[in-house]
C-alpha positions as CSV (number, residue, x, y, z in Angstrom):
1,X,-31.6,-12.6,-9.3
2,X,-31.6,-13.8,-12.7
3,X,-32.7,-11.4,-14.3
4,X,-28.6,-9.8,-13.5
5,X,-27.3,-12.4,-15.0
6,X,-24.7,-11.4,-18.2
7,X,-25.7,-7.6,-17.4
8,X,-23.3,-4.9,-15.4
9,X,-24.8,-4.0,-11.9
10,X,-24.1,-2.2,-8.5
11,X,-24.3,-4.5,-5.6
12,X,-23.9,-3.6,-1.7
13,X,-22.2,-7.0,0.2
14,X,-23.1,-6.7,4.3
15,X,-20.6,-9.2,5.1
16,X,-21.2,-9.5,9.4
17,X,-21.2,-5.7,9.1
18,X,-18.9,-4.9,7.2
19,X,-19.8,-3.4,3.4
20,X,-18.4,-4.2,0.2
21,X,-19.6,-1.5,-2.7
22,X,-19.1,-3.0,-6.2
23,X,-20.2,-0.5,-9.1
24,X,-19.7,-2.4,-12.2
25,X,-19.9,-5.9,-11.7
26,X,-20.9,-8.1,-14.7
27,X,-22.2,-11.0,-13.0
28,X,-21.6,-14.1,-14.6
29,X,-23.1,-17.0,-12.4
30,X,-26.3,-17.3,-10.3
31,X,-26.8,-20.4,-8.0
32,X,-29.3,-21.2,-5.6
33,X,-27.3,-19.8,-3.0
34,X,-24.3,-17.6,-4.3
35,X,-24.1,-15.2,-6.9
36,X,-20.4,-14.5,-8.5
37,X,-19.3,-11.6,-10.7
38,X,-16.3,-9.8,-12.0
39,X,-15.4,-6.6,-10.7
40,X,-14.7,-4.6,-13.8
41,X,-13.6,-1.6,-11.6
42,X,-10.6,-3.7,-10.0
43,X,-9.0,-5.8,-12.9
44,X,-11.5,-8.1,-13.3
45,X,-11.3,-9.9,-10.2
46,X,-13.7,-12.4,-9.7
47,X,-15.6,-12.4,-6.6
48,X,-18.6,-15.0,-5.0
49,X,-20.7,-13.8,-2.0
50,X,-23.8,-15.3,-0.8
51,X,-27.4,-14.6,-2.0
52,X,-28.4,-13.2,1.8
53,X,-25.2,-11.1,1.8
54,X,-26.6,-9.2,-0.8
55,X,-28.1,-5.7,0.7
56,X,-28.5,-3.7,-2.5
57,X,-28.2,-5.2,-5.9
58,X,-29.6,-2.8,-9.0
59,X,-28.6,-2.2,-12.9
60,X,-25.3,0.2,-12.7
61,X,-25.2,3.3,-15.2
62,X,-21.7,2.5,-15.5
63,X,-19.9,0.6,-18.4
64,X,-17.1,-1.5,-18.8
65,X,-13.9,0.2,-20.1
């Protein structure tokens, strides 16, 4: 998942079943086991979820405002 890193992406979170949709994170840290962005579409919050959470992860068309 490095390859993310410092770029603007669309992930889907399947946290026990429930989903989080995120359409322009720019994520800004990749661990061994977590991955955190900032949400661009919510005020920049910054949000960490684990690497196995991660259902969907791909390059958004969106961009930052």
């Amino acid at each position: 998942m490095e390859e993310f890193l410092n770029k603007y992406c669309y992930l889907v979170i399947d946290s026990r079943g429930k989903y989080f949709y995120y359409t322009c994170a720019l994520i800004t840290n990749v661990s061994e086991t977590h991955i955190s962005f900032k949400d661009i579409t919510k005020n920049g919050e910054i949000f960490s979820y684990r690497k196995s959470d991660i259902a969907e992860i791909k390059l958004s068309n969106k961009k930052a405002k």
